[in-house]
C-alpha positions as a Markdown table, in Angstrom:
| # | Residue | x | y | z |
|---|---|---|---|---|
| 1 | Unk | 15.5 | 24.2 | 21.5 |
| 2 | Unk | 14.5 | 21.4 | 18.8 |
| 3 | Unk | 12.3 | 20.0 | 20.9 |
| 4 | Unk | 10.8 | 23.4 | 22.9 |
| 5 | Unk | 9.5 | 24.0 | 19.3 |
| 6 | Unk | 7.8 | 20.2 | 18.6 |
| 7 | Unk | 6.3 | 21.0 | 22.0 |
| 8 | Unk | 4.9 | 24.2 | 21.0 |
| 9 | Unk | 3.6 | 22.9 | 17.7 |
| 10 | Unk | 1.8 | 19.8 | 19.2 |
| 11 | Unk | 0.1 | 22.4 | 21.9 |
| 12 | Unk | -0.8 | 24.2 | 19.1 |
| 13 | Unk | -2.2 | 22.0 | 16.9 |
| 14 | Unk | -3.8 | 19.9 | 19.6 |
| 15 | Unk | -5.7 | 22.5 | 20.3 |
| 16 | Unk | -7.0 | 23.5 | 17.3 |
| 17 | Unk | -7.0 | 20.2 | 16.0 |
| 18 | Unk | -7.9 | 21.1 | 12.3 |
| 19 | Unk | -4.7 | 19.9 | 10.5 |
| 20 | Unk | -4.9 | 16.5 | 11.7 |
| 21 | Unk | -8.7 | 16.4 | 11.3 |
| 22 | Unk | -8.7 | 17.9 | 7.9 |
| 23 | Unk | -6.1 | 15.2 | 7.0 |
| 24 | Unk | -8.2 | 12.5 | 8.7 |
| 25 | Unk | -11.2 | 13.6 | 7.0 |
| 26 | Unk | -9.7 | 13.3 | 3.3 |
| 27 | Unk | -8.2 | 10.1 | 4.0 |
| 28 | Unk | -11.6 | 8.3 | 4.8 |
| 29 | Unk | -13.0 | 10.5 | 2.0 |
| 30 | Unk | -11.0 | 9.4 | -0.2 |
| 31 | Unk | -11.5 | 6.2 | 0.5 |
| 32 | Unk | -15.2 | 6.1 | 0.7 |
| 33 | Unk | -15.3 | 7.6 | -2.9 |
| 34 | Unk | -12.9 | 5.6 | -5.0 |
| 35 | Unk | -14.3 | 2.4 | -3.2 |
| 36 | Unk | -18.2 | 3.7 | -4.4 |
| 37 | Unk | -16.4 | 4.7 | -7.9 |
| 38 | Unk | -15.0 | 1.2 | -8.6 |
| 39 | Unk | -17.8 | -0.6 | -7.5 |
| 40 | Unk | -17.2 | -1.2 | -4.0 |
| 41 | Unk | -17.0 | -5.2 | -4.0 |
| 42 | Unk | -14.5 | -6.9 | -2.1 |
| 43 | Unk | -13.4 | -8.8 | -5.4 |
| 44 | Unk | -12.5 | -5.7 | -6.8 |
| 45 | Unk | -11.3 | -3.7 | -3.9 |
| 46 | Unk | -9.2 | -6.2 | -2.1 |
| 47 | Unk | -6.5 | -6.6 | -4.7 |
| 48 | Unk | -6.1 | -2.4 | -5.0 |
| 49 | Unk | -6.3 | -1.7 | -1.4 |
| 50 | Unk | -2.9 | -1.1 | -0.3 |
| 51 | Unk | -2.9 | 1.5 | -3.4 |
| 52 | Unk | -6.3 | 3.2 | -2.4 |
| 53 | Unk | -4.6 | 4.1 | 1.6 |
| 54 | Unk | -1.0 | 4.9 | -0.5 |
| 55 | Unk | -2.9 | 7.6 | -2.4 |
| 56 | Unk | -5.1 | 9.2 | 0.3 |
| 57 | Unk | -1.9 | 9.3 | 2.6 |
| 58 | Unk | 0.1 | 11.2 | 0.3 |
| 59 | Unk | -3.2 | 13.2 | -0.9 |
| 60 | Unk | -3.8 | 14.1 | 2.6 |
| 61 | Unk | -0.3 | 14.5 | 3.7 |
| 62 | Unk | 0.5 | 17.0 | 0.2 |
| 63 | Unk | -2.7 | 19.1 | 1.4 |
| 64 | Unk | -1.3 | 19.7 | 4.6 |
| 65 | Unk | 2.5 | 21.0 | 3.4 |
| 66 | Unk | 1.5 | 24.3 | 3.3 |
| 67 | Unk | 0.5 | 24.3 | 6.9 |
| 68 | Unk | 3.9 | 23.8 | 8.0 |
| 69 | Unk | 6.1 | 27.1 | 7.8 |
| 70 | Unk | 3.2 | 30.0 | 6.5 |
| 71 | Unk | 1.3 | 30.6 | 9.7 |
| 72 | Unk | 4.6 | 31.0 | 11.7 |
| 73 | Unk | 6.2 | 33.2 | 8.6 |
| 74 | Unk | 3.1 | 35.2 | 8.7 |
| 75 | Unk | 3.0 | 36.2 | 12.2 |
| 76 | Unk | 6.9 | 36.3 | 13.0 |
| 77 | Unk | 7.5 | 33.5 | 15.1 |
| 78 | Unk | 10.2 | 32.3 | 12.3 |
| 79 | Unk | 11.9 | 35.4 | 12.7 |
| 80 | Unk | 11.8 | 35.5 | 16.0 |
| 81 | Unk | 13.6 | 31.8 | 16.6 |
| 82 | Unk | 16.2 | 33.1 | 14.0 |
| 83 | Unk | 16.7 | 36.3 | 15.8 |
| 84 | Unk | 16.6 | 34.0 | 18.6 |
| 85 | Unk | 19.7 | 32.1 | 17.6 |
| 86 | Unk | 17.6 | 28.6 | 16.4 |
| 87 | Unk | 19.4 | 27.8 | 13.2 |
| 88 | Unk | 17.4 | 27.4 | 10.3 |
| 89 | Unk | 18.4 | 23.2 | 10.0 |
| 90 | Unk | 17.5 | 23.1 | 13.7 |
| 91 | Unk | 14.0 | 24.7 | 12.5 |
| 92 | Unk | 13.3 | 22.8 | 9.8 |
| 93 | Unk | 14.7 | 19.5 | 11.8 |
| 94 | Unk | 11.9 | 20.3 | 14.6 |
| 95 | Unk | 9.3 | 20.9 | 12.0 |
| 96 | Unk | 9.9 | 17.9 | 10.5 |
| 97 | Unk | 9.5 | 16.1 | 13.5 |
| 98 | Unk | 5.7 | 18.2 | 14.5 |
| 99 | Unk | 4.7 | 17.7 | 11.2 |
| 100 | Unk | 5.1 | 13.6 | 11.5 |
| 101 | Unk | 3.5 | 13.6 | 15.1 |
| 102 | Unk | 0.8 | 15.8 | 13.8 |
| 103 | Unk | 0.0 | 15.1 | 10.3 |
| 104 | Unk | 1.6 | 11.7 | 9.3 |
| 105 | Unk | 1.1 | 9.4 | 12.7 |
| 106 | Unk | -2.9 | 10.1 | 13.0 |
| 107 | Unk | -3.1 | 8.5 | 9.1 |
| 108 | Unk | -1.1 | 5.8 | 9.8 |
| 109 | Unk | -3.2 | 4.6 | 13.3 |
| 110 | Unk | -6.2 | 4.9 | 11.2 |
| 111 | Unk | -5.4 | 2.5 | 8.7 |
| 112 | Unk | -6.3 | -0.5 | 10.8 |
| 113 | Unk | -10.0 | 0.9 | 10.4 |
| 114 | Unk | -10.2 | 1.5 | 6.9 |
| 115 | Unk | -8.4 | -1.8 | 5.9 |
| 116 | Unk | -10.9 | -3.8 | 8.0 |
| 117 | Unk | -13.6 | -2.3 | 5.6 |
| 118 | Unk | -11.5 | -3.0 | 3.0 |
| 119 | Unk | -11.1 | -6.8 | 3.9 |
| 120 | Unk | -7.1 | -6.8 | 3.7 |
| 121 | Unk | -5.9 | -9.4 | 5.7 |
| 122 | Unk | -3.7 | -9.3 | 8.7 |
| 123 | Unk | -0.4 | -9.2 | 6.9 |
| 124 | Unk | -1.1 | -6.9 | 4.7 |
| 125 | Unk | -2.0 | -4.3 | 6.9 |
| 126 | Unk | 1.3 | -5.0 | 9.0 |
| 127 | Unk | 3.3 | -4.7 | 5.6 |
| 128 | Unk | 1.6 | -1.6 | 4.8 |
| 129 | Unk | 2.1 | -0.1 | 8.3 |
| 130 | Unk | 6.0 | -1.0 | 7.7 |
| 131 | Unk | 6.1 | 0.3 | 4.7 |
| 132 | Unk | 4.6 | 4.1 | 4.9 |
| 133 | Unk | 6.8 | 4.3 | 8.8 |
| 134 | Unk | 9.8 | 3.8 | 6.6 |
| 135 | Unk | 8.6 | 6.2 | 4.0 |
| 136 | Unk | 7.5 | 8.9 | 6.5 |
| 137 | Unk | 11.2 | 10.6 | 6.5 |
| 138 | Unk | 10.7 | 11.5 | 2.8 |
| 139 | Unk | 7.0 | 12.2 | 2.8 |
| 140 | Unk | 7.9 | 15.1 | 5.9 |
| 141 | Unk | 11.7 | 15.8 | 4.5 |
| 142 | Unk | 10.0 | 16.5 | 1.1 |
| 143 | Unk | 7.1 | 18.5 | 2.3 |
| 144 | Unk | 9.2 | 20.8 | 4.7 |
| 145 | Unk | 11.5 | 21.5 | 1.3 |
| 146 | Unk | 8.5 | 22.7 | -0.3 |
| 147 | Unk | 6.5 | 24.7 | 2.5 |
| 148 | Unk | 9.8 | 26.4 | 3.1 |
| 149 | Unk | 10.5 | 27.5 | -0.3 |
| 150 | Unk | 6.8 | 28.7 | -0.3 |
| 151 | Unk | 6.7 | 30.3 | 3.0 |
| 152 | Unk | 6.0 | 33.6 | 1.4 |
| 153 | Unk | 3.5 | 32.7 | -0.9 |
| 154 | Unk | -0.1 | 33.0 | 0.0 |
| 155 | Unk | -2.1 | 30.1 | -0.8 |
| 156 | Unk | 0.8 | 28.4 | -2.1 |
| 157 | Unk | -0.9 | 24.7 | -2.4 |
| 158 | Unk | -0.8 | 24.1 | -6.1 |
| 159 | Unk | 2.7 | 25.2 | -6.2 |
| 160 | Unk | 4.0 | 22.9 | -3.0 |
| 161 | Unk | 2.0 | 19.9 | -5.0 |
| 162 | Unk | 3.7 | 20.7 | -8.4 |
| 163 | Unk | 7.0 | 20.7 | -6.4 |
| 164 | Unk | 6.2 | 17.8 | -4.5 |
| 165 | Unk | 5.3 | 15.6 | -7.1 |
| 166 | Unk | 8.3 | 14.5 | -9.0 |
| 167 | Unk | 9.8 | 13.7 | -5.1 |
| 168 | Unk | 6.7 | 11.3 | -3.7 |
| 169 | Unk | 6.8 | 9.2 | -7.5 |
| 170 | Unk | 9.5 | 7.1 | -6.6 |
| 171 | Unk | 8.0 | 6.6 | -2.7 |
| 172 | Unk | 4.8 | 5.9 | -3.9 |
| 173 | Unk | 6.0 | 3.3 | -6.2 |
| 174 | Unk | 8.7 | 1.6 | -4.1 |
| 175 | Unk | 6.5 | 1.4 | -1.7 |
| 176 | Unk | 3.9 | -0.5 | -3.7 |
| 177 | Unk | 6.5 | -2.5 | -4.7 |
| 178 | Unk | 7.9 | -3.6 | -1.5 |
| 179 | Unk | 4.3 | -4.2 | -0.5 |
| 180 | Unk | 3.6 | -6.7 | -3.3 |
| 181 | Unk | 7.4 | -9.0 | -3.2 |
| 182 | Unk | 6.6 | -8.6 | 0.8 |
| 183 | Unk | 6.3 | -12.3 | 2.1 |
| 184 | Unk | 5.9 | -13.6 | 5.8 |
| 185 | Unk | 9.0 | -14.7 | 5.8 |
| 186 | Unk | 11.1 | -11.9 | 4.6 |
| 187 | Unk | 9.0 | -8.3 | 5.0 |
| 188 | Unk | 12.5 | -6.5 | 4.4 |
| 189 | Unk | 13.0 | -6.8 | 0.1 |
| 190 | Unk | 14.9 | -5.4 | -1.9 |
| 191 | Unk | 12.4 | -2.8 | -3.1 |
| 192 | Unk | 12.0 | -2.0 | 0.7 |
| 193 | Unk | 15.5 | -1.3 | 1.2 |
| 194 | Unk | 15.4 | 0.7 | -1.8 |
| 195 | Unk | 12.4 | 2.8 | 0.4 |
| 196 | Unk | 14.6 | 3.0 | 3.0 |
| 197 | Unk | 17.4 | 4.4 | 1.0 |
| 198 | Unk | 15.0 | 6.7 | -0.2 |
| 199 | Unk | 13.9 | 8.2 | 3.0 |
| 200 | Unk | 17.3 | 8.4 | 4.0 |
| 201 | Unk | 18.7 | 10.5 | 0.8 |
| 202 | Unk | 15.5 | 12.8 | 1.4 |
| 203 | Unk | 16.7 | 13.5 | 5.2 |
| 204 | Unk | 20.3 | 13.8 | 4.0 |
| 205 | Unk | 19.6 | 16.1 | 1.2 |
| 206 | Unk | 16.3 | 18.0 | 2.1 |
| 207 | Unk | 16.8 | 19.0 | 5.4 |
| 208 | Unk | 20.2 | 21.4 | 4.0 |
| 209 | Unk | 18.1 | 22.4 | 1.5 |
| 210 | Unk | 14.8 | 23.4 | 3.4 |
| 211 | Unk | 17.4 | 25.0 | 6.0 |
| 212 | Unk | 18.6 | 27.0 | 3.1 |
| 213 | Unk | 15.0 | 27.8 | 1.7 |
| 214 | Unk | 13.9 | 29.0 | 4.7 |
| 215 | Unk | 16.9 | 31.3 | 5.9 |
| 216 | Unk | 16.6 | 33.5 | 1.9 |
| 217 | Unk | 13.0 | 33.9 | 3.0 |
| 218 | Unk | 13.6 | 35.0 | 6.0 |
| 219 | Unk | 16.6 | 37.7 | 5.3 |
């Protein structure tokens, strides 16, 4: 059943297309404006790079939370898989896994293309692409907790960012982190096992407590 409803939400999305696009679009807006904003020379944007595509993926990835559960509370399908006998992990487990495909991936294959405008070198972009795979878990886990909580709540973005926020801080940063001790030799630091810790505690402990969200909403 898990994966009947990934299927259904990648057919759905693919042909509408507008979450991925929308997310696409204020990635490489993003981007484009804090390059122009701090002066848009290589001297100055090499070295903050990795932070500029850190920022527009969990931007763009925060804007899309609210996407996940509303439209489906809204016109019953949630109820439905529930009355259906889908347990509410299994949901949130299946939405976790649409919302990478859909939301996450498409950012993630892009940032070849933005870093070659930004001049990173070929390392960096491989650390980088390391990096934000290993934090995906958290960034999904994190926003499923939130959309579930705000299923009912019509335009309920602000609220899933101010819940969000205090959850993506310590992602954001480790991931930074593990980016700059990162070395040829040795991609896998300490700070990026820390990540990976991370991402695991957020599947461990977010998907029970999106399941839960989502089942008080629903009764």
């Amino acid at each position: 059943m898990i994966l009947n409803i990934i299927k259904r939400d990648i057919i759905i999305a693919s042909r509408s297309g507008s979450s991925a696009l929308n997310g696409l679009i204020f990635f490489c807006l993003f981007i484009a404006l804090a390059s122009i904003s701090l002066g848009g020379t290589n001297e100055v944007l090499k070295p903050l790079s990795p932070a500029l595509i850190w920022l527009a993926i969990v931007f763009s990835t925060m804007l899309s939370y609210q996407n996940i559960f509303q439209e489906d509370y809204k016109d019953g399908n949630l109820s439905q898989l529930r009355l259906g006998g889908v347990s509410a992990l299994n949901i949130c487990i299946a939405k976790s896994f649409s919302f990478s495909i859909q939301s996450i991936f498409p950012l993630i294959l892009s940032i070849p293309i933005v870093a070659v405008f930004l001049d990173m070198p070929l390392s960096e972009i491989k650390t980088i692409i390391v990096t934000l795979l290993i934090a995906t878990p958290g960034l999904t886990v994190y926003g499923v907790f939130s959309s579930a909580i705000a299923a009912k709540i019509r335009g309920g973005t602000f609220f899933i960012v101010l819940i969000t926020s205090p959850f993506l801080i310590p992602l954001l940063i480790f991931g930074l982190e593990s980016m700059n001790s990162a070395s040829d030799v040795d991609i896998f630091n300490s700070e990026l096992r820390v990540l990976i810790g991370l991402s695991l505690i957020a599947s461990a402990i977010g998907l029970p407590a999106s399941a839960a969200a989502l089942k008080t909403n629903l009764e």
